[in-house]
N, C-alpha and C positions, 0 to 999 in steps of 0.2 A: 442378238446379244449386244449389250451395252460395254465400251470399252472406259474404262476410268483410268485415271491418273494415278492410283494405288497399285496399278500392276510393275511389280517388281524383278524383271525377268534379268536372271544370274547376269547373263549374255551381255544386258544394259553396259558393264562397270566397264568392259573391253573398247566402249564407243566415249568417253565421257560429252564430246561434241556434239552428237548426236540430239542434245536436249534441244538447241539449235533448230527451229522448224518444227517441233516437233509438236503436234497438238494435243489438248488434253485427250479430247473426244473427238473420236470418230467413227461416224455410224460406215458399215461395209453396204454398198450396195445389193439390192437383192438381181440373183438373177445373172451372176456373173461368175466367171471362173473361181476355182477356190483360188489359183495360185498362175499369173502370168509372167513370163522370163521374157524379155525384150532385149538381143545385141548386149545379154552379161559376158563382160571378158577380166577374167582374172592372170596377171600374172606375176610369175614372180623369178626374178636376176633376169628381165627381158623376155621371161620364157612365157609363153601361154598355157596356162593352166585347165584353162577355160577359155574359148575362142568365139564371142561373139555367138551362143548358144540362143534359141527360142525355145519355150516350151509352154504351153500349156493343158495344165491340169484341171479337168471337169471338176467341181462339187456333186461330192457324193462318189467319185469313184476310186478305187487300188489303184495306186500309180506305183510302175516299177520302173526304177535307172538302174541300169547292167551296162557293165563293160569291164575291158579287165584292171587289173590291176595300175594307177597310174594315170584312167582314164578322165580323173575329175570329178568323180562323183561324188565326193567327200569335199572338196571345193565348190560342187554346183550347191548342197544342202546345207553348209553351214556359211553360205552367202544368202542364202534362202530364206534361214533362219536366224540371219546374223549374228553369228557369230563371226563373221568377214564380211567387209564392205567388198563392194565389186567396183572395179576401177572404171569402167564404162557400165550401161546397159540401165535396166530399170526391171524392176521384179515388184508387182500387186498383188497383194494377198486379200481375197474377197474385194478386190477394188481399191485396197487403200495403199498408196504407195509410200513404201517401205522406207524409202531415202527421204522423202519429206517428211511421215511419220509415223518412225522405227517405235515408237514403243506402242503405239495403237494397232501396225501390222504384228507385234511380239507378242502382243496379248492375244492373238488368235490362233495360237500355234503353242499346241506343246511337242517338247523338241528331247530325241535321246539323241546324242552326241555319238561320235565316234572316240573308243579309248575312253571309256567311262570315268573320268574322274567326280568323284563324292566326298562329301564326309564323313568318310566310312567309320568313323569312331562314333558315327549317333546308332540308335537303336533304329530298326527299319519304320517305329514309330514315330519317331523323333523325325527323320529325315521327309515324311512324306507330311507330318504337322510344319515343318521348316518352308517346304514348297510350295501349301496353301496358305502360309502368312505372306511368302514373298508375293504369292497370285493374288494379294487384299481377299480370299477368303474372311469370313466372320469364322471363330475360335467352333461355335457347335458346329457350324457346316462341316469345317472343316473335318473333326472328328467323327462324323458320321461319312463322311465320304472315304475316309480311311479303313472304315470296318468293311466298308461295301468294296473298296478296291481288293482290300486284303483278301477277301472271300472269293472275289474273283479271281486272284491269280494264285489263290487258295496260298497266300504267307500265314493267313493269321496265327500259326501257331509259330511263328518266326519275329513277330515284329518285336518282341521283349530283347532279342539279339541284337548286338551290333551288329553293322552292315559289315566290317570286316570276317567275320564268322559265314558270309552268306557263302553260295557255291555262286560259278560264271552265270547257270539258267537262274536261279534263284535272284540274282544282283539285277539281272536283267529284266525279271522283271517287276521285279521293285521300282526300278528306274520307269519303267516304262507307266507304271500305277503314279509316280512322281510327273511324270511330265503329261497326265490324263486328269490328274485332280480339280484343275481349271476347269474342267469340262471345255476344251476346245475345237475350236472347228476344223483343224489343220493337223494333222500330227508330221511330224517329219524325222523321219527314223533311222539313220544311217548301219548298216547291215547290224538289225536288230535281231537276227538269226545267227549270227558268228559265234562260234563257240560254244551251242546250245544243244542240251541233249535234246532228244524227240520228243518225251512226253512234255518239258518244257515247252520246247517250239510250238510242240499242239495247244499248250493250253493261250500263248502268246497269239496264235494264228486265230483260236476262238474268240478272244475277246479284241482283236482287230475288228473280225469280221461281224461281229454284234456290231461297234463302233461305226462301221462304214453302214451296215444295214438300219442304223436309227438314224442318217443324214448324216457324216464323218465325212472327212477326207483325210486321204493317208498318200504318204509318197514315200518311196523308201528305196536306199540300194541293197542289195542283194549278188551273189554269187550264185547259189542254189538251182539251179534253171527250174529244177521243178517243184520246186514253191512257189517262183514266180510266176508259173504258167497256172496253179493250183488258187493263187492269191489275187492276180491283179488283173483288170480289165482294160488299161494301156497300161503300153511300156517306153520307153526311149533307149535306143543303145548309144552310149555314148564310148566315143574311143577318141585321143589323142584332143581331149576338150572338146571335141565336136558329135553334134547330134547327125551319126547315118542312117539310123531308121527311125521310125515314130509313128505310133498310131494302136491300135486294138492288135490282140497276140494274133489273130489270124493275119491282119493286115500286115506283121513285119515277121512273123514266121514263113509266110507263104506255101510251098510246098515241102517244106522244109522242118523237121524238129525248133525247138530254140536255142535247143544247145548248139546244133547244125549251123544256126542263121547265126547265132552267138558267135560261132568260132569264124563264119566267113567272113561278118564284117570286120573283128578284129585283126583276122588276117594271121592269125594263130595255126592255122590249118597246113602250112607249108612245112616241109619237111626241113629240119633243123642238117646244118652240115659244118667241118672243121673237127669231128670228134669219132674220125675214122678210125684212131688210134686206139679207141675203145675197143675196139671189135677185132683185134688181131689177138691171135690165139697163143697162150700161153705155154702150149704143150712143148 
């Protein structure tokens, strides 16, 4: 895949400096991780958000970050995808590094945000013709990628609506047909299952798992444990900005469920006390 200088990703306007280093073209190497994390530390009023994490992510496989709430995981992915700079560390997407240049690793990634913000006043047609002008699509491509997404996440009978009219599953996956129309190699998804009824979620988890089976790669957080044990082939747990386990669901489940291994490395599992008060009897 060729990366050009028409690629216009939202995310861009939040860096303007970024142009700075930044090269037209850059071809990704073959043969190299989709996505590598090196010593990222993000933080913020002194505090670590993200603590000097490593991580890397195969081409071609489900990647899942879990941990609970607080954990960073929303700071490791939209550093990922820049949408935040990392104050130390270095992150490669297919080889090309990010911080030297941000718009050639942007263009390899389509990205759902956490807290979906849109222009929910366009028609769900509008908004995903909107995505593939800013991705330098050509105008018929683009409209023909649109009836083909629409189909697959079965909107087409939806796109004459504005996006305000849509439901949570439905917004979701609009969005997610919005951040695929590039046809990219990276998708990076922050818990693209929150708030989703099931037939939704099924028809989202299908059209992932075609994505990842025609060469994708996908990273995503998640809560669910058994989506993620159902979806992904490694996973990372991170808690308090740091990576405790990492590796294939066998390798950091171990004898153990994932919700099991979930709950002991967060450390969740201890019995909560000072609320004895509760339990005195009213009689």
């Amino acid at each position: 895949m060729t990366i050009t200088s028409g690629d216009r990703d939202a995310a861009e306007s939040e860096h303007a400096d970024e142009r700075e280093g930044s090269a037209d073209t850059v071809e990704p190497e073959d043969n190299t991780p989709a996505l590598e994390l090196r010593g990222v530390v993000k933080t913020y009023g002194g505090e670590p958000a993200v603590a000097g994490i490593d991580l890397t992510v195969p081409a071609g496989s489900f990647y899942g970050l879990v941990g609970p709430n607080g954990a960073g995981k929303t700071t490791t992915l939209s550093m990922i995808s820049g949408l935040l700079r990392a104050d130390r560390g270095e992150i490669d997407v297919f080889g090309v590094e990010a911080r030297k240049h941000p718009r050639a690793a942007k263009a390899l990634m389509g990205v759902l945000p956490d807290r979906m913000r849109t222009f929910d006043r366009l028609t769900g047609r509008q908004l995903l013709y909107y995505f593939g002008a800013l991705r330098g699509l050509k105008s018929r491509e683009t409209k023909e990628r649109i009836e083909q997404l629409a189909e697959a996440f079965e909107l087409t009978g939806a796109l004459a609506r504005p996006v305000t009219d849509y439901s949570t599953g439905m917004t979701k996956k609009l969005m997610l047909a919005c951040a695929m129309i590039h046809a990219p190699r990276l998708l990076v998804l922050d818990e693209p299952f929150e708030s989703v009824d099931p037939v939704s979620a099924q028809k989202l988890l299908d059209v992932l798992r075609q994505y990842v089976d025609g060469g994708g790669t996908v990273i995503l957080s998640g809560h669910s444990m058994e989506l993620i044990e159902r979806m992904c082939s490694r996973i990372a747990v991170l808690v308090t900005g740091q990576v405790l386990a990492e590796g294939t669901l066998d390798e950091v489940r171990g004898e153990m469920t994932l919700e099991q291994r979930f709950v002991d490395l967060s450390g969740m599992g201890e019995e909560g006390g000072g609320l004895e008060w509760l339990h005195t009897s009213s009689a």
